[in-house]
N, C-alpha and C positions, 0 to 999 in steps of 0.2 A: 447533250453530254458535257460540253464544258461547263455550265450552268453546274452544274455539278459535282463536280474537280473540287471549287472551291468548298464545296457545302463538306464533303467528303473528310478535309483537312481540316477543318473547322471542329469538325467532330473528334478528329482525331486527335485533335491538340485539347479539346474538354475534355475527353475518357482520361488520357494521362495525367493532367492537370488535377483531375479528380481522384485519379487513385495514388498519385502522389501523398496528397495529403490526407488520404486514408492510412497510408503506412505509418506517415509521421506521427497520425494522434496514436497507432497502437504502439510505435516505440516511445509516446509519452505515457501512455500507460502502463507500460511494460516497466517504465522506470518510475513509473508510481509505486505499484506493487512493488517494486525491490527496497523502495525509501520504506514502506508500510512494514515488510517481510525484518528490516533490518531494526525497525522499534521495537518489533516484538522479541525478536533474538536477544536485543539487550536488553531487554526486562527480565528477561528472566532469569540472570544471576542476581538482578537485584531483588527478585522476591525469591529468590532461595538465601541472601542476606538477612533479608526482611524479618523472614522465617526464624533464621538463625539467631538473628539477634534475640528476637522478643523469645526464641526459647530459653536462649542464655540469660537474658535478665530476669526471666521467671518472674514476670508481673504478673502476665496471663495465663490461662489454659490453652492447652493444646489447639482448642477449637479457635480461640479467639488468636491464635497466631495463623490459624490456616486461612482465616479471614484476612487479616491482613495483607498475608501473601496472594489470598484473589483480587482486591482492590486494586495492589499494585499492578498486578496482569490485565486487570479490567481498564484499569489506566491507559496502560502499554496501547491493547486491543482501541481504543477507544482513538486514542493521538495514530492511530496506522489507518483508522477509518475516515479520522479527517485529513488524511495525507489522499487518500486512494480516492473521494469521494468531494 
């Protein structure tokens, strides 16, 4: 039974040790997702800009301004994926 004592604390200072640093990678993940969450937030006044502008200057059609405005989204989308990943 003493042989054992020690084996016992052993284990128990790995289990915490280990689920410590399980918490900490999901509050870095957790704070990945809010960097990712906040690129795409700010993209998208800028592709309602985007939109506006190229309406306003009547270069293009309709279609080709909605393109634009998903580029710029696909942009946002794309910079959050390599923030998250």
């Amino acid at each position: 039974m003493p042989k054992l004592k020690p084996l016992i604390t052993a284990a128990v200072i790995a289990i915490s040790f280990l689920s410590s640093s399980e918490i900490s990678f999901a509050a870095q993940q957790a704070q990945q997702r809010q960097q990712a969450r906040d690129v795409r937030q700010q993209a998208r006044p800028e592709a309602r800009q985007t939109k506006q502008d190229c309406r306003a200057a009547n270069q293009k059609s309709n279609a080709a301004c909605r393109q634009d405005k998903r580029h710029t989204k696909q942009d946002a989308r794309k910079t959050g994926r390599d923030i998250k990943y």
